[in-house]
C-alpha angles and dihedrals in degrees: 000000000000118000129245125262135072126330126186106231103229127194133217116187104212117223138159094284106037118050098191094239095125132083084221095059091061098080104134118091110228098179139286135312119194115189108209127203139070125313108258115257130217118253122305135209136194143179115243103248096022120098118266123212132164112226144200084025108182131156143126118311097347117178139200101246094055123133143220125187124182098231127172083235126007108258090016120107134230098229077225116117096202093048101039085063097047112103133138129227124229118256101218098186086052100031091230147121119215128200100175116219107351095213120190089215087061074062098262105140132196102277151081124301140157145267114220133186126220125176116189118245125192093194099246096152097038100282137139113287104237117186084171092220103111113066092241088070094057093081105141119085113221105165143333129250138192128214112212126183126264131259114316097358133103146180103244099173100039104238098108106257108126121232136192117242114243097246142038093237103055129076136191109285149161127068104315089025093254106129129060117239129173124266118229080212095052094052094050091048090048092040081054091049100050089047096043088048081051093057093044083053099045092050092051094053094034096055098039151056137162115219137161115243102161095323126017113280146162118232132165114284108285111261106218103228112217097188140005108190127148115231122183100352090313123113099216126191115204118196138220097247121340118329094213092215116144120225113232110182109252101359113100127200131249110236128177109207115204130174101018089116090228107122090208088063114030119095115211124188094256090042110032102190100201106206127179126210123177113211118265094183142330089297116026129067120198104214103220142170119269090270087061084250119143105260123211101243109141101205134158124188139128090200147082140046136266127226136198122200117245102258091044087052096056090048100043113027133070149168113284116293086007109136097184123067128282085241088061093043103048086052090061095042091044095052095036091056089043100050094051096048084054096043082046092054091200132184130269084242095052089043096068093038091062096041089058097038080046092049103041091042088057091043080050099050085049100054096049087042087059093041102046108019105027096013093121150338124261084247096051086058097045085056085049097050090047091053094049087052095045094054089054099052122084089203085070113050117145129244125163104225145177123299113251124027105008087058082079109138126193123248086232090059089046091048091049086052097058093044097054097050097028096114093062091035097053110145088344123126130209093289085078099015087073109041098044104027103024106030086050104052092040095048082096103060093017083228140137114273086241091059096043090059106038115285117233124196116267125260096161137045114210123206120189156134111265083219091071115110111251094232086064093057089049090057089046107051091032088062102034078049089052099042098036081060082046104055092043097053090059089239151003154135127330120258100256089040091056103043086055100052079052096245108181107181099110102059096086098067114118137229143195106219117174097217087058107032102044117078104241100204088056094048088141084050096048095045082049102241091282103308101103095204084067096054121111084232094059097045095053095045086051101048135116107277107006108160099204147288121288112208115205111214134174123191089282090048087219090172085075102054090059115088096227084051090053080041087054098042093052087044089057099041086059094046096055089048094053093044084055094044085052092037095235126142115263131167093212116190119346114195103223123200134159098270099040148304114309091217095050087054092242096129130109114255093234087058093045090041096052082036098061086032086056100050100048084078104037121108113190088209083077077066111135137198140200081244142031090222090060090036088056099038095057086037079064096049091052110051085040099058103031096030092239144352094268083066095053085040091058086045101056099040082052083051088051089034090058101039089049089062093058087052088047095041090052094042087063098041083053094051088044096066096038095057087052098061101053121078123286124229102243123281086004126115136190103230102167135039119261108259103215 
């Protein structure tokens, strides 16, 4: 146990009365002792796999061709033949001993050896010759060093023999380090790396999706549109929830638009429409031109979804709040999840655990993602909401019926439509009005509106521009539906009196509108396949008790530059000739605007006024049609029952001519009382009406 170094050999010469058994009696000096060898060092420990070396070695004489070995017992060999042989030699110039990598599978176990010393001798004063390379050489004990297993192993029985602990999460712990208990590191790093392999996962499903439009292909996730609308010469898209597309100056993205029912959007597999937007905000896209310039597209719609192709995805999408592309971001997801399952280590077991938790937690988060945050638009919830309404309410039960006079519905039908969707309507006209509002509610019963909600005979025929904004037709109906009351009951209030007395008696009259009484998803079958008298249009118009037609006209008197209009208008012009040929009442053609009926002289001056103006102009053959086989089919009605155009042209000016006497004739009427009711200048009477 004594340390190395240089002892004084002292001598004691043992007599009778000294017996030599005290430090003190040893006084005389005999010569010199040097111990040769390392200073002992204090307790080691290593990890099995890594590479061992003893370090800061100093002693007495020390060479360069000394020896260590790690031994159960200095002197005492292994029995194993690797580790018998293994020994390493001192680095003078360090002063250090290096063993390499200390494997268990060399046959080093998880336990205590020693470290013992050996300096070769050749036996030149009469010595021992030592080589040190056989365990019995290595007697002297230096230090003690324990081998201790590797990361995340243990030896749970004691014997030596490392173990991995059963989980990822867990290390050798307690006091000898032979149990596994789990690392509050570990749990965090494998906590990240399940969340880090979700959002992988969740990038990967939320970005993409792989449909058939025409041939299999993958495309960026559908974005749902909840409004398409143009505002100050911009044509926005405003998405249902954000629409996670990055911005990049001068470089606009390629968008497919599908299911908005605008035929100047909506790619279909035989005509794909590429369009490009570039991102306003988190939520609105402006659709422009491939120079990122505001195109002149007029479109309404609140459907559909928006698609971006795969490459584009991966450059301009991301995950939310995200300003750097999906590509990027699926990199750094990608390597992150990938440098802590190495780090982990984790079983084959746990592997495929993970995978599947990573994978179900992201189609989790998606899923949750489309319910409560993209689940609908605001539209899709109004229709929803109409429907449920609809179902409760005993005045709109639904019967298919006949084409022609039973597909009547009321004004008040028409009204409550209006109301209910007015917020997504706003200033729109039928060309929205069907594909988003009508199609949609009917999709069910694949019926006319009309049908769905209780059809009603006709009373009234309405001719009109589907351009026209739906408020308009509201006006219009709401007041023809008021005066003609009005009219048959020989008197009444005025409009804006009775509306605000809340009269409501004139809700109940009926109308044939195309938009609502033909069934939309049998059009052929409406036109009547090309035989007129087998069109809805012509059947209505052509029904027992019909009253009339209402025309519904704004300043630039669109309706009559459509062909079925024209259709509708020559239908009506024979009927009043052969109601007055049979002397039965007929109401013939009204001319409807927002403010009154032209005939019965309600309408403002200024509209009359741009009307007549309007008309003066205006030739019917400009008429056109969807189609040139309609165009040419009511062409041909026309020149075979009034002779020419020139003929229906001078119909329908006499028609105006006479409808804007009863304006100017009213006018009049109405001057007239109010003149006199204002004062008089003295000895002066008004004897005559004011001729405007």
């Amino acid at each position: 146990t004594a340390e190395n170094g240089i002892y004084v050999l002292c001598y004691c010469y043992e007599t009778a009365t000294q017996k030599c058994d005290q430090l003190e009696q040893f006084k005389a000096g005999a010569g010199t002792f040097i111990f040769v060898g390392p200073n002992r060092l204090p307790p080691m420990d290593s990890m099995l796999g890594q590479s061992f070396q003893v370090n800061n070695i100093f002693g007495t004489r020390l060479t360069d061709e000394d020896k260590v070995m790690l031994l159960p017992q200095c002197g005492v060999p292994h029995g194993h033949p690797v580790l018998d042989s293994l020994n390493a030699t001192f680095d003078f110039a360090n002063s250090r001993f290096n063993f390499g990598i200390l494997r268990e599978e060399d046959g080093f176990l998880a336990k205590d050896y020693q470290l013992c010393w050996c300096q070769p001798a050749d036996g030149r004063f009469g010595g021992p010759v030592l080589r040190c390379d056989e365990p019995e050489h290595f007697l002297a004990h230096i230090g003690t060093v324990r081998l201790i297993c590797s990361f995340r192993f243990v030896d749970l029985d004691g014997h030596g023999h490392c173990r991995q602990c059963p989980l990822m999460i867990q290390t050798a712990g307690g006091t000898r380090g032979e149990e596994c208990v789990i690392a509050v590191d570990l749990f965090v790093l494998a906590f990240s790396w399940l969340t880090l392999m979700t959002l992988f996962f969740l990038a990967i499903f939320g970005s993409f999706r792989c449909s058939r439009h025409g041939v299999m292909k993958l495309h960026g996730m559908p974005r749902k549109v909840e409004d398409i609308c143009n505002e100050r010469d911009h044509l926005l898209i405003t998405t249902c929830g954000f629409h996670n597309l990055i911005k990049m100056k001068r470089h606009p993205i390629p968008v497919f638009l599908r299911g908005t029912g605008h035929f100047l959007l909506d790619s279909k597999p035989e005509k794909p429409i590429q369009l490009y937007v570039m991102p306003v905000n988190e939520l609105i896209l402006e659709i422009v031109d491939q120079d990122g310039q505001p195109v002149s597209i007029q479109a309404d719609s609140s459907m559909g979804q928006l698609e971006v192709p795969f490459l584009r995805t991966l450059i301009h999408s991301g995950l939310p709040n995200c300003k750097f592309p999906l590509l990027l971001q699926l990199l750094l997801l990608l390597a992150g999840s990938l440098a802590l399952g190495i780090y982990l280590l984790p079983s084959p077991e746990e592997l495929i655990i993970y995978v599947l938790l990573a994978l179900a937690l992201a189609l989790l988060g998606l899923l949750l993602w489309k319910q409560l945050i993209r689940n609908s638009t605001s539209l899709s919830r109004r229709l929803k909401a109409y429907a449920s309404y609809h179902a409760k309410d005993d005045k709109r039960k639904t019967k298919a019926s006949a084409r022609g006079k039973d597909r009547g519905i009321r004004v008040w039908k028409i009204l409550d439509l209006y109301e209910h969707f007015q917020s997504h309507i706003r200033n729109r006209n039928m060309y929205y009005l069907d594909p988003n509002i009508v199609r949609p509610l009917t999709a069910g019963v694949k019926l006319s509106f009309s049908e769905l909600i209780g059809p009603d005979q006709v009373e009234w025929f309405v001719s009109h521009w589907w351009g026209t904004s739906v408020a308009t037709y509201c006006s219009a109906l709401k007041r023809h539906a008021y005066e003609v009351k009005v009219k048959e009951s020989g008197g009444g209030d005025t409009f804006a009196s009775a509306m605000a007395k809340g009269d409501q008696s004139w809700s109940n009259t009926t109308y044939w509108i195309c938009t609502f009484s033909n069934n939309q998803y049998k059009i052929a079958e409406e036109l009547g396949g090309g035989e007129h008298t087998e069109s809805s249009f012509y059947k209505a118009l052509h029904s027992d008790g019909l009253k009339g037609t209402c025309m519904i006209l704004d300043e630039m008197t669109m309706p009559l530059m459509r062909s079925w209009c024209l259709f509708e208008l020559l239908q009506t012009i024979e009927l009043e000739e052969k109601s007055q040929e049979e002397m039965r009442p007929f109401g013939g053609l009204l001319f409807c605007t927002s403010v009154g009926v032209l005939n019965y002289g309600s309408s403002t001056v200024e509209m009359s006024m741009k009307i007549g103006e309007r008309l003066l102009t205006l030739s019917l053959r400009d008429a056109q049609a969807t189609t040139d086989k309609d165009k040419k089919m009511i062409a041909d009605l026309v020149q075979s029952s009034r002779g020419s155009f020139d003929e229906i042209d001078t119909t329908l000016r006499v028609h105006i001519r006479d409808a804007l006497k009863a304006c100017h004739q009213q006018v009049n009427t109405d001057f007239t009382s109010l003149f006199g009711r204002l004062p008089q200048d003295e000895g002066t009477k008004i004897e005559s009406a004011v001729n405007l």
